[in-house]
N, C-alpha and C positions, 0 to 999 in steps of 0.2 A: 291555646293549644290547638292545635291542627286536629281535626275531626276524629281521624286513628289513635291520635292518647286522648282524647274525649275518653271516644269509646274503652278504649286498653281499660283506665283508669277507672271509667264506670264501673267493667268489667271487675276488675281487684276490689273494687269497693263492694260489690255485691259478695262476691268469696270470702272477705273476709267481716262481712256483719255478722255474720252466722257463724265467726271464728271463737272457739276459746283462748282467749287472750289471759297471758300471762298479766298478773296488775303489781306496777313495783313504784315504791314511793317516787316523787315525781325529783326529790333532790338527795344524791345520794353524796356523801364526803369522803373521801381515803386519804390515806397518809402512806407513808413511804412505798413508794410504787416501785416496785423490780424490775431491774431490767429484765430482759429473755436474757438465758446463758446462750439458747441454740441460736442465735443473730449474733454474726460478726458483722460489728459495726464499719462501713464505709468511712472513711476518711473526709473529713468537712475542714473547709477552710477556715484558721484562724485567722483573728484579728481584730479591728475597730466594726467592722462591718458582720451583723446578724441577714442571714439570708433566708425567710420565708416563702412558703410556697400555699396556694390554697385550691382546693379543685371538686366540682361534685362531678361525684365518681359513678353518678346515675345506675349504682345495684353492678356496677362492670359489664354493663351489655355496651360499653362504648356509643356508636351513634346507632347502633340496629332500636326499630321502633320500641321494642318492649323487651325486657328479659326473661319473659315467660317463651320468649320464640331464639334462645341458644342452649345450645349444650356444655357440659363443667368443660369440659377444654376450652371452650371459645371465651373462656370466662377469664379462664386463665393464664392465656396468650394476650386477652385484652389486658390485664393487670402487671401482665411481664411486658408489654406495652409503656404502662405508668411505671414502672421501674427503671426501666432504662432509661426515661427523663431523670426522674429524679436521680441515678445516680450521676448520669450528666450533667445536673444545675446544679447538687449537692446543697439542698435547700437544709438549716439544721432542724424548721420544725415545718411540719406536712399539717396542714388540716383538709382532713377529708370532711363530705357530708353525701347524703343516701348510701353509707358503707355500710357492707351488709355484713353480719355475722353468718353462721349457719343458717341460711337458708332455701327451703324446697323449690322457689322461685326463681336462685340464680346460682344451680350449680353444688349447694350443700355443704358448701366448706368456708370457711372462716376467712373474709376477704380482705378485713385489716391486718390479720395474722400473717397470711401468706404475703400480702404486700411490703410487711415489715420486715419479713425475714429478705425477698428478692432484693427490697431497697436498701439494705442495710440499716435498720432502725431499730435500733435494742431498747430503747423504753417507747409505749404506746397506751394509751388509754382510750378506752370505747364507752362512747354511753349509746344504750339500745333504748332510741326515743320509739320508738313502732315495734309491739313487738304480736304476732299470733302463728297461727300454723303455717303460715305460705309464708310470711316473711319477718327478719329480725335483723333491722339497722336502724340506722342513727348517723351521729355523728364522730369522730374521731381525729384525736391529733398524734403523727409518729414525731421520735425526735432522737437526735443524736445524743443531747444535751440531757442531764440529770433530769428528772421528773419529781418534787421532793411532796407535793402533795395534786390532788384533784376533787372538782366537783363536775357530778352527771347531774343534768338537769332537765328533765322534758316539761315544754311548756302547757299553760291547762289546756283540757282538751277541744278541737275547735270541730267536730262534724259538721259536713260529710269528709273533710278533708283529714288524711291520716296525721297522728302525730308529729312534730316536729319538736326541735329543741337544742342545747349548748352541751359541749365537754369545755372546763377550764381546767389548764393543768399550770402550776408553775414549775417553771425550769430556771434551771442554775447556767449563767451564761455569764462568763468570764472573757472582759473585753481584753485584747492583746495587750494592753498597756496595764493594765490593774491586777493586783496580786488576790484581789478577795473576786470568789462570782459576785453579780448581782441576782435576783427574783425578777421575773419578768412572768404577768400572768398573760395566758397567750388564750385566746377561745376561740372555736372553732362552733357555728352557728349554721341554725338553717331554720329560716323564716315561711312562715303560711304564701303559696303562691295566688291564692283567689281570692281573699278581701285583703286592704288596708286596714281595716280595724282590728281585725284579730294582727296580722302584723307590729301594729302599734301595740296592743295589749303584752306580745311577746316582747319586743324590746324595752317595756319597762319592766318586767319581771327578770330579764337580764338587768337592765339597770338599778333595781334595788337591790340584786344580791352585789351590785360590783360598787354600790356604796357602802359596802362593810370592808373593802379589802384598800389599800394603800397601793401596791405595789405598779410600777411600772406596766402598759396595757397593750396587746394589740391581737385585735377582734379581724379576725377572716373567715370566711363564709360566704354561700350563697343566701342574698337577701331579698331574693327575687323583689328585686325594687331599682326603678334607674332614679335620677338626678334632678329630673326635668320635669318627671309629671306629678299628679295632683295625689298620686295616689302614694309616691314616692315617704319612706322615712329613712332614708340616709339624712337629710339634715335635723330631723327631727332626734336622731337619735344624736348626731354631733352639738346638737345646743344644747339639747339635756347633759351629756356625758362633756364635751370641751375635747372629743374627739377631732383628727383629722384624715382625712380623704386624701389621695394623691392625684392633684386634678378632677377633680370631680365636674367639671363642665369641659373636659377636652374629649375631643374625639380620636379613636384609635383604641379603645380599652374593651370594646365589647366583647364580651364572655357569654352569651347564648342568644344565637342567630345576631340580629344590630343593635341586640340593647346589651346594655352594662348591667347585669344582675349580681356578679360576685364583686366581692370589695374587700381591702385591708386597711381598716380603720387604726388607727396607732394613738396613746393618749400621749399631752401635750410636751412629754419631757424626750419627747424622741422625733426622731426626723427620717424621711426618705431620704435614699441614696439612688434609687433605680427604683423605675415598675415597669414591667410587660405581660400584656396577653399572650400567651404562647399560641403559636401557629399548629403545633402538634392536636392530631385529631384522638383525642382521650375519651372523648367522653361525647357529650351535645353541650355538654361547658367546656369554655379554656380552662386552661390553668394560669394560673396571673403566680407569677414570682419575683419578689421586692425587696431591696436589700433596707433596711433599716441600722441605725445607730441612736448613741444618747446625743441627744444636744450639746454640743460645750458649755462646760460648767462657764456663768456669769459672772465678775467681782460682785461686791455688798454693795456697791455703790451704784451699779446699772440695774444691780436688781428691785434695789428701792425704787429706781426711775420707774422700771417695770410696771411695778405692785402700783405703782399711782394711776394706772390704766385699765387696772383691772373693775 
């Protein structure tokens, strides 16, 4: 961190030790999740091809140092900012991370809410990892696509550093050629930026809840973590899990200042189509948006070949 979010963040962390904090189980479940009536949904492209988008939405003060130094307009013009991407790239599921609910810190009003209604995204679900008097965010995913259950999950708590943690939702995505949807569980994450150990601590507590589930996977998120150094668990979390990376040693993807911090990890029965860092100044993160599809189904016969390699 550059010296001014040293300080900024010392700052917040002093205000809010002394905060009365709301305390909510740390894994929360839901089922049939409603879309909003007042969101007229945007129009998303059909077909073989699922278009994701992921992006830390930094509280919506875009690249100004702190969000404690704008006012609610500037908040709001920044988010009608992110809107207009997305309905430019017409991504069908969005994961946000630092998106803030109502809070006294950036503005007062509900910034997943208003984003879903500007972007056109009738179903959304928020989990509020950090929650006290100055501020109330988390993580989030919007989506065009049916939402048919969710889990919020904030990871244990790591001081001095604030909360952090996942929203999974699954969504009903029905490829152009198939008569039935399929389940696709999608999460939207955000990892401890100051040790590797608590890092790792968080990514297996993601990973034991996503050894109960079966379905089809793909994890985006800021993981404040690149490729290449020691302190890195992007591989760590791909050999646990049988995840994969899109290029994970190429250069060109950097999402905050020269490193690679955000990712879209996919599990093995699906594949890249496309990935870019977007050049659009959002936030102090890019936004990385990737198309994905299923793998082609294999005959019985190359699939045994398969299985012998496993």
């Amino acid at each position: 961190m550059t010296n001014m979010r040293s300080f900024v963040y010392l700052f917040v962390l002093t205000l809010s030790a002394c905060a009365t904090t709301e305390h909510r189980p740390r894994t929360l479940y839901l089922q049939n999740i409603e879309t909003d009536p007042t969101i007229t949904s945007q129009l998303f492209p059909s077909g073989e091809v699922l278009r994701v988008a992921t992006l830390n939405i930094a509280h919506g003060r875009k690249d100004s140092p702190n969000q404690l130094m704008n006012g609610e307009q500037t908040f709001r013009n920044n988010l009608d900012d992110v809107a207009a991407v997305l309905r430019d790239k017409k991504p069908h599921v969005v994961a946000l991370q630092e998106a803030d609910a109502v809070s006294t810190w950036s503005g007062k009003f509900d910034h997943v809410a208003y984003l879903a209604g500007k972007a056109g995204y009738p179903w959304r679900v928020h989990a509020i990892n950090a929650d006290s008097w100055l501020y109330s965010y988390g993580t989030a995913l919007l989506t065009g696509l049916p939402i048919s259950e969710s889990i919020k999950h904030t990871f244990e708590p790591s001081p001095p550093t604030l909360n952090k943690g996942f929203v999974l939702a699954s969504i009903e995505w029905k490829p152009g050629h198939e008569i039935e949807s399929r389940t696709i569980d999608f999460i939207s994450v955000h990892l401890d930026f100051s040790r590797k150990a608590v890092r790792e601590q968080q990514i297996d507590e993601m990973i034991e809840l996503l050894l109960s589930r079966n379905n089809p996977t793909i994890i985006l998120g800021d993981f404040n973590s690149e490729w290449f150094t020691e302190a890195s668990v992007i591989k760590e979390l791909m050999q646990k899990s049988r995840f994969t990376a899109y290029k994970p040693d190429a250069p060109g993807y950097n999402t905050y200042k020269d490193m690679r911090l955000d990712w879209i990890l996919i599990s093995n029965n699906l594949e890249f189509v496309s990935y870019n860092a977007l050049p659009d100044v959002l936030s102090d993160h890019a936004m990385i948006v990737a198309e994905i599809r299923f793998k082609p189904a294999v005959d019985s016969e190359s699939e045994e070949v398969a299985n012998d390699f496993e």
